[in-house]
C-alpha positions as CSV (number, residue, x, y, z in Angstrom):
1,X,-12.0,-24.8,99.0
2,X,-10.7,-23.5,102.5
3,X,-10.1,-26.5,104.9
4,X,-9.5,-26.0,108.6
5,X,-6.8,-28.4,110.3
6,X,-6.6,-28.9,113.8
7,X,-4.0,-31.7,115.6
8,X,-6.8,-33.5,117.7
9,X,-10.6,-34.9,117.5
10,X,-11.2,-32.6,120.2
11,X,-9.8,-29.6,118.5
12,X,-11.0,-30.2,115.1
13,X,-15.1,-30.7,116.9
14,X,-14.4,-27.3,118.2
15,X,-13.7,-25.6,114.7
16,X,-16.2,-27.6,113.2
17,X,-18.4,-25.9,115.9
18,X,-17.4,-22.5,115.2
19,X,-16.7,-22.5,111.9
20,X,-18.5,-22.8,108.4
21,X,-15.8,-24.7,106.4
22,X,-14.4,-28.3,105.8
23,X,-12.5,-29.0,109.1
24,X,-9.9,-32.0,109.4
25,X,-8.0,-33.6,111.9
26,X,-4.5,-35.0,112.3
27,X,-5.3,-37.7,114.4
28,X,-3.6,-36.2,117.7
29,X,-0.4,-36.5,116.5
30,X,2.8,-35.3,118.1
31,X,4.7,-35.3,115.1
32,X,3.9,-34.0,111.2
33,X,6.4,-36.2,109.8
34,X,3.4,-39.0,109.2
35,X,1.1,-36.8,107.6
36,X,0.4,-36.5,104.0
37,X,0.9,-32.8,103.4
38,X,0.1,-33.3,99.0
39,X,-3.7,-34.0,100.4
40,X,-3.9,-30.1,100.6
41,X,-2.6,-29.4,97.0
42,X,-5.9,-28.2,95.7
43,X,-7.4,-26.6,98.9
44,X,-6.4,-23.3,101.1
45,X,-5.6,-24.8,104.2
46,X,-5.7,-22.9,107.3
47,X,-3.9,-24.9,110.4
48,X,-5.4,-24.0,114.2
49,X,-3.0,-24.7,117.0
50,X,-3.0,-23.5,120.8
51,X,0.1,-21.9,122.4
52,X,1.6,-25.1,123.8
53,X,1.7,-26.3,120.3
54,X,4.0,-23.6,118.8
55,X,6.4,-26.0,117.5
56,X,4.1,-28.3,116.1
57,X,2.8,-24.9,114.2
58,X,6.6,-24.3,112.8
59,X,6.5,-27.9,111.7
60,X,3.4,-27.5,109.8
61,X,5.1,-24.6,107.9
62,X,7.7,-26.4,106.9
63,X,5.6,-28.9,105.5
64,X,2.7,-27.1,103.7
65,X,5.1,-24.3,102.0
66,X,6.5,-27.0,100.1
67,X,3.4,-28.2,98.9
68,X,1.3,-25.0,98.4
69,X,2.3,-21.0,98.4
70,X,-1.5,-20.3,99.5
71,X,-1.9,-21.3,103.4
72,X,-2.0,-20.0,107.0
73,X,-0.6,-20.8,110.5
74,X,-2.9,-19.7,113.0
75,X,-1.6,-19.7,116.9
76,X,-4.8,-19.1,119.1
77,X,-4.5,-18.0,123.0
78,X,-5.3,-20.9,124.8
79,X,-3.0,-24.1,125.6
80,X,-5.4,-26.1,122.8
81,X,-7.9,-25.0,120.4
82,X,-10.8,-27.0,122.3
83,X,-10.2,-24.5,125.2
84,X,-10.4,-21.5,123.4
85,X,-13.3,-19.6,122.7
86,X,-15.5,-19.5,119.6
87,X,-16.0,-15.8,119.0
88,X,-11.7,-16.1,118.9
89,X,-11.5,-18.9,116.8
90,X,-13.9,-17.4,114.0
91,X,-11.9,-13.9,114.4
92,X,-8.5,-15.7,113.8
93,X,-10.0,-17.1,110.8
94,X,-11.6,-14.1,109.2
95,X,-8.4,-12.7,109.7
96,X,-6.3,-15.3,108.3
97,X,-8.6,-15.4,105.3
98,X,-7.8,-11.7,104.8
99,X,-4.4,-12.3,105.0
100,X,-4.2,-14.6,102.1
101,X,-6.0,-12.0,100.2
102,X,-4.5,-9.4,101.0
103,X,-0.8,-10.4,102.1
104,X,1.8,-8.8,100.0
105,X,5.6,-8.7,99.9
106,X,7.7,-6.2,97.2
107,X,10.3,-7.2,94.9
108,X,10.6,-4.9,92.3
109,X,6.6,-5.2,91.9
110,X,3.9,-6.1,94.2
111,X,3.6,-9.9,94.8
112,X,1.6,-11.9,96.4
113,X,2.4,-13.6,100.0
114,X,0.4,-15.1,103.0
115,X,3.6,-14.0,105.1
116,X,2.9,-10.7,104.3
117,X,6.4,-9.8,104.5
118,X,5.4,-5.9,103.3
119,X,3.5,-5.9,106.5
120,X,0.3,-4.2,104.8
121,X,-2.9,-3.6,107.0
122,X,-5.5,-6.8,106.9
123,X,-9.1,-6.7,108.0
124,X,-11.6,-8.8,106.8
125,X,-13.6,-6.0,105.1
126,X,-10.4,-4.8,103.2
127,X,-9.7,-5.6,99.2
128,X,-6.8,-4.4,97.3
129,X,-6.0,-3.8,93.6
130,X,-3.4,-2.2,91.0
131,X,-3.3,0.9,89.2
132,X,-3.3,-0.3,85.4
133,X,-3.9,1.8,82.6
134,X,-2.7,5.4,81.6
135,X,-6.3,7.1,81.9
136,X,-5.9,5.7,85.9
137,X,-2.9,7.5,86.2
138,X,-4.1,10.7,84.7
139,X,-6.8,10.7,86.7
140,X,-4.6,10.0,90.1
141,X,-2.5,12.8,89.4
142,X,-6.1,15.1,88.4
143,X,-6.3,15.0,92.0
144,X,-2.1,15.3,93.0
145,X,-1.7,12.1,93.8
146,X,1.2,11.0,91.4
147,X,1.3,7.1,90.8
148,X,2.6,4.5,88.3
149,X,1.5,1.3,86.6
150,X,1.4,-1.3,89.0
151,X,1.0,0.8,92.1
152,X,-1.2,-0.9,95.0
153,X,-4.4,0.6,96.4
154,X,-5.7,-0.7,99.5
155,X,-9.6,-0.6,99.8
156,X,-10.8,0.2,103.6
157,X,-14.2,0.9,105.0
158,X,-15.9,4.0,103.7
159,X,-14.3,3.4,100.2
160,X,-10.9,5.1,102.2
161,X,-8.0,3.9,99.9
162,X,-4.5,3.7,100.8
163,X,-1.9,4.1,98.0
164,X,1.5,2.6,98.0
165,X,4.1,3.8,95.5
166,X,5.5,1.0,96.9
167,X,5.7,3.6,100.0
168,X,2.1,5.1,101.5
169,X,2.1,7.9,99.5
170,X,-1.6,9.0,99.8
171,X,-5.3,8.3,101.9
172,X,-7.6,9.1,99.3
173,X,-11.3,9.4,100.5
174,X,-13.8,8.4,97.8
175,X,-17.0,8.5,100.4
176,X,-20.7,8.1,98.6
177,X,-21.7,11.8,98.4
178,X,-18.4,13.3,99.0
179,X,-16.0,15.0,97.5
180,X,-13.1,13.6,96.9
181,X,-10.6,14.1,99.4
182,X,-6.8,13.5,99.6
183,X,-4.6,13.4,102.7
184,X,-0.9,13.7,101.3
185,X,1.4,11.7,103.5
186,X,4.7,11.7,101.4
187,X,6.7,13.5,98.4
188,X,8.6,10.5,97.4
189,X,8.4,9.6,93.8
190,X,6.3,6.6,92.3
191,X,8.5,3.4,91.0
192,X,6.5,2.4,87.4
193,X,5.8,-1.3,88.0
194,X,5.5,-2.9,84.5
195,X,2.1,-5.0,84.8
196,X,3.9,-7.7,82.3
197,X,6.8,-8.1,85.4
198,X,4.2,-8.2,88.1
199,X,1.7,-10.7,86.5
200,X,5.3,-13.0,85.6
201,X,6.3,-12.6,89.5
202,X,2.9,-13.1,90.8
203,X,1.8,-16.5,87.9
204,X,2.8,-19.6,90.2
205,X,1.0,-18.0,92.7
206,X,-2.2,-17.4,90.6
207,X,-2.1,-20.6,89.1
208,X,-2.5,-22.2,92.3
209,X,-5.9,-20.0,93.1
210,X,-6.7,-21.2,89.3
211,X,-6.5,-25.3,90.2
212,X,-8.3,-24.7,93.5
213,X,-10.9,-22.8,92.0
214,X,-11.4,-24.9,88.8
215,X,-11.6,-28.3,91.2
216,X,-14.4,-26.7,93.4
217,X,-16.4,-25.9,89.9
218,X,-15.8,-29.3,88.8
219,X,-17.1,-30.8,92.1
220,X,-20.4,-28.8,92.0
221,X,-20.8,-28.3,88.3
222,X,-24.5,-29.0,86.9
223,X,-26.0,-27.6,83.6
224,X,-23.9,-24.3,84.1
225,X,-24.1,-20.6,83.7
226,X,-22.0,-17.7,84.8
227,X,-24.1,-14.4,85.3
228,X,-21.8,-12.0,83.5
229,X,-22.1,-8.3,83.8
230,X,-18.5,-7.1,81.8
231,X,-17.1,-6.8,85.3
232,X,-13.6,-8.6,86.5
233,X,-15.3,-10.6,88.8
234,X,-17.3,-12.1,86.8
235,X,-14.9,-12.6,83.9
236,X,-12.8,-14.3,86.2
237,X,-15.2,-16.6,87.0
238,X,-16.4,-17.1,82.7
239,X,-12.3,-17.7,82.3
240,X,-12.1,-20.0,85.1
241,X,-15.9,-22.3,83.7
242,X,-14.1,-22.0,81.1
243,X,-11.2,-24.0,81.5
244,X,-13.2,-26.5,84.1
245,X,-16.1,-27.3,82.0
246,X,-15.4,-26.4,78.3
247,X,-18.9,-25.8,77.1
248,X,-20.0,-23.0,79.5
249,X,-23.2,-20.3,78.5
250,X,-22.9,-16.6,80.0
251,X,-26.1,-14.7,81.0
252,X,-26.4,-11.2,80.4
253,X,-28.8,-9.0,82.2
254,X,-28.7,-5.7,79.7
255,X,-30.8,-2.9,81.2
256,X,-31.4,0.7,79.7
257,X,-28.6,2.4,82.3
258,X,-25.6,0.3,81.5
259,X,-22.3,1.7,81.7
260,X,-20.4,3.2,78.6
261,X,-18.8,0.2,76.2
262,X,-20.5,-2.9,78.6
263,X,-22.5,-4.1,75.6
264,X,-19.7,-4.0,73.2
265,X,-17.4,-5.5,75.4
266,X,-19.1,-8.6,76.6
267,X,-19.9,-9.5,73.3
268,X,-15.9,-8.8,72.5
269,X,-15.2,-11.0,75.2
270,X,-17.8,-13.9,75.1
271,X,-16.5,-14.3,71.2
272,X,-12.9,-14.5,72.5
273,X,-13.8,-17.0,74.8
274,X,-16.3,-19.1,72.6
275,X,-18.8,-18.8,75.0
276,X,-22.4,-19.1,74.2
277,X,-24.2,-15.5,75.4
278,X,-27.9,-15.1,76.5
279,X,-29.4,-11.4,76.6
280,X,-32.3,-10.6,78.9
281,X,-33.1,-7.1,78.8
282,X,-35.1,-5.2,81.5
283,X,-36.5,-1.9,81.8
284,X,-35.2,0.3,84.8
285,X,-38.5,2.7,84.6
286,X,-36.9,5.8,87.0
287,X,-40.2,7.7,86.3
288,X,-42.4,5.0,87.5
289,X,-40.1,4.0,90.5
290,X,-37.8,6.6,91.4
291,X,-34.7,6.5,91.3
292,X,-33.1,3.6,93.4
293,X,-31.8,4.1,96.6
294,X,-29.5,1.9,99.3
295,X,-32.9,1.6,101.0
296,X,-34.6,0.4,98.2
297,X,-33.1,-0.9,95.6
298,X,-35.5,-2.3,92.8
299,X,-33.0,-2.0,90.3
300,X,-31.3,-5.3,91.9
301,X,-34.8,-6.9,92.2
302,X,-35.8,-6.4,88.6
303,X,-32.5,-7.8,87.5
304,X,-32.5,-10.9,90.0
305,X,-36.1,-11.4,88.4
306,X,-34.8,-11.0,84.4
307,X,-31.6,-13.9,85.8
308,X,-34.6,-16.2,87.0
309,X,-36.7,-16.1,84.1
310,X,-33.5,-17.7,82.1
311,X,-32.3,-19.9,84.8
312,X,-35.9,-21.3,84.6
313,X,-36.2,-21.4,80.5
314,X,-32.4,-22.9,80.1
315,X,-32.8,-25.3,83.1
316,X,-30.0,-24.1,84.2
317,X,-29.3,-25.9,87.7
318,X,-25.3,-23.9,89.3
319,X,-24.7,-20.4,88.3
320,X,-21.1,-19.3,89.1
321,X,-21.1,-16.5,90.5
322,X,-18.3,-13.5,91.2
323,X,-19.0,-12.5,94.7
324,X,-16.0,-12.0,96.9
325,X,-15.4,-11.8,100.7
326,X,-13.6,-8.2,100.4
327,X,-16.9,-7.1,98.8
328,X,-19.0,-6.8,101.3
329,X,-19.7,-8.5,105.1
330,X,-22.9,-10.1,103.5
331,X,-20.9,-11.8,100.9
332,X,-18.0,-12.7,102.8
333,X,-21.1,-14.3,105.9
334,X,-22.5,-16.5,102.7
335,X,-21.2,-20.1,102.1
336,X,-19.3,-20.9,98.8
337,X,-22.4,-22.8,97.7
338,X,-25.7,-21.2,98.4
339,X,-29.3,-22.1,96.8
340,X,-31.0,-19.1,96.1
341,X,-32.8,-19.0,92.4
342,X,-30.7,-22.0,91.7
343,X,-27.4,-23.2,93.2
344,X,-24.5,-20.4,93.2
345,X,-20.9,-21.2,93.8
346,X,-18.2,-18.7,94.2
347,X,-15.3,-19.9,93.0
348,X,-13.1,-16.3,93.6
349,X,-15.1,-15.8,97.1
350,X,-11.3,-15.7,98.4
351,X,-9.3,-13.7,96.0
352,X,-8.7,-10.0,96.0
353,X,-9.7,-7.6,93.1
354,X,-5.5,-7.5,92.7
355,X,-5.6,-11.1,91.9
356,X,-8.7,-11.1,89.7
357,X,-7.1,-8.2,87.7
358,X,-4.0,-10.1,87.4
359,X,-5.9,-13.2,86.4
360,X,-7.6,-12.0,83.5
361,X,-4.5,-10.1,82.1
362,X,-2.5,-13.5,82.6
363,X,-5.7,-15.2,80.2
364,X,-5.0,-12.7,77.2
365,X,-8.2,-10.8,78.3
366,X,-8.5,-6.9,78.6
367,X,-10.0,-5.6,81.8
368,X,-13.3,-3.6,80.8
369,X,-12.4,0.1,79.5
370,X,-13.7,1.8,82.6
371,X,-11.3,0.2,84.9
372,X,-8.1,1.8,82.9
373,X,-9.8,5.3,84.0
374,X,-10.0,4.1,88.0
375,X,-13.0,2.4,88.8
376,X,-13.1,-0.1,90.9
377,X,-16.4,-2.0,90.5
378,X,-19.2,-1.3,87.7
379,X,-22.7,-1.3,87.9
380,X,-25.3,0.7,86.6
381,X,-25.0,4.2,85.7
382,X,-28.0,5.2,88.3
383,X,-26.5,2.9,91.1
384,X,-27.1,4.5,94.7
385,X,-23.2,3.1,95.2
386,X,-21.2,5.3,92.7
387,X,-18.8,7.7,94.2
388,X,-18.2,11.2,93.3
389,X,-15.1,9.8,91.8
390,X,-17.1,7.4,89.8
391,X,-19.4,10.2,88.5
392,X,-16.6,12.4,87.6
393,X,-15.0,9.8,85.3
394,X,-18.6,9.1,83.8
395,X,-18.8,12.9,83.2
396,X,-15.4,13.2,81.6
């Protein structure tokens, strides 16, 4: 999906070198004006250029914004890219990658923009997403941080989140084993931010993720299931096999700790959709085992073995998968196809959970209950991972 661009042979050797993508050359042209920019209509590209090539960079915006919203510039510190370091190259590129993720601008609402014209943080490891649903807000204010529909959260390390009203209005801390803690930065009063508005201001955008995402399942589709726990991510990715492939089965590991309306819902949802579902329960035996740690978690074996056992007995060859780069630095390290108990693709590896939400909402689709009270992810109700926060919603 992400191609890297460089102006040279030379160049583009060098990011082929450091980085773990599609890489293209222009050729060692002086001038853009020859290039085909259309041949980037269903990729992200990101452009490398050194500093003597500035105005060849401004020439290559020009170009690409009027073929594609989704893209990135990227000027490096050196007079070419061959001269420049790799450990530079791959951190300009992890951080450009983050910025098309994460990059925002405001125009009543939230919307998306690799400009980043709303100057938000980027990091690699950061993920953003909205506030939506009236039990999110109640719970926000629970803990006197007053918000609105469509207000932005941004995700940090150490599950810190930032929340813009569109102002930063709070740090909330949601650390694993810790109290909830709130650093109050500002007074000013939330602007509501209809979701209907922002999904309408943010659709060409989304759109675009959708034709890039559904040509990279198409290329690598083979006797295909999508793994599908009730969580966005994995919606996303049953919406988006969907519409790619037509005829699509979802596989769904059901274990004795799920989270409150999960069964209900995927079966909701997979009838919506007209999408062949396939239960494998497992046993989580806490008695025998203990209950599962970060250490070790044999929760995520057991389930990994109950996926295999139907991968093997529906010859299922690609599962499409929901992992994301703002997840975790392990996901965001892994290629977008990786062979593991069969071929996985990640066809949202570069969206944010903002987008995802979006995405679904766009498709007609309800977000799974628990994310209208304010989690972020689901998992399993013993998960080693839930918050304080997420055990006080389960509680209440």
């Amino acid at each position: 999906m992400i191609v890297a661009i460089a102006r040279a042979k030379k160049d583009a050797k060098a990011l082929k070198h450091a980085l773990n993508c599609e890489v293209l050359s222009l050729g060692g042209i002086r001038s853009l004006e020859s290039v085909d920019f259309s041949i980037f209509r269903d990729k992200i590209p990101i452009f490398f250029f050194g500093k003597d090539e500035v105005d060849l960079a401004l020439e290559a915006e020009r170009m690409i914004k009027e073929v594609t919203p989704i893209y990135q510039i990227v000027v490096l510190s050196k007079k070419a890219v061959r001269n420049t370091r790799m450990e530079e190259i791959r951190e300009k590129f992890e951080m450009a990658k983050a910025k098309i993720r994460l990059g925002v601008k405001f125009d009543k609402v939230f919307v998306f923009s690799p400009k980043n014209e709303f100057g938000i943080e980027i990091h690699p490891d950061y993920d953003s997403y909205f506030i939506i649903g009236k039990g999110f807000i109640e719970n926000m204010r629970k803990i006197g941080v007053d918000v609105e529909e469509g207000n932005l959260i941004l995700r940090k390390l150490y599950n810190e989140e930032n929340v813009y009203v569109p102002e930063l209005k709070a740090i909330v801390s949601k650390r694993i084993g810790e109290k909830v803690r709130v650093n109050y930065l500002s007074d000013v009063e939330p602007k509501k931010m209809p979701i209907d508005k922002t999904i309408e201001k943010n659709r060409m955008f989304l759109e675009v993720m959708e034709r890039i995402s559904i040509k990279f399942i198409r290329e690598h589709a083979n006797n295909v299931a999508v793994p599908f726990s009730g969580g966005k991510d994995s919606l996303a990715c049953l919406i988006l096999a969907k519409k790619a492939l037509g005829d699509v089965k979802a596989i769904y590991i059901k274990t004795n700790y799920e989270m409150p309306y999960t069964e209900e819902y995927i079966e909701r949802v997979c009838k919506r959709l007209g999408v062949d579902l396939i239960v494998e329960s497992v046993k989580f035996d806490v008695e025998k085992y203990g209950m599962p740690t970060h250490q070790n978690r044999w929760c995520t074996k057991l389930k990994m073995e109950a996926l295999e056992r139907v991968v093997k007995s529906e010859e299922v060859k690609t599962l499409i998968v929901g992992d994301r780069d703002a997840e975790s630095r392990v996901r965001r390290e892994r290629p977008v196809v990786f062979e593991r108990i069969a071929k996985e693709i990640f066809p949202i590896k570069y969206w944010s959970g903002a987008m995802v939400q979006l995405y679904i909402l766009m498709n007609g689709l309800d977000l799974h209950p628990l994310y209208y009270k304010g989690f972020y992810r689901l998992g399993c109700t013993i998960c080693p991972s839930l918050s304080e926060w997420e055990k006080n919603l389960l509680e209440s």
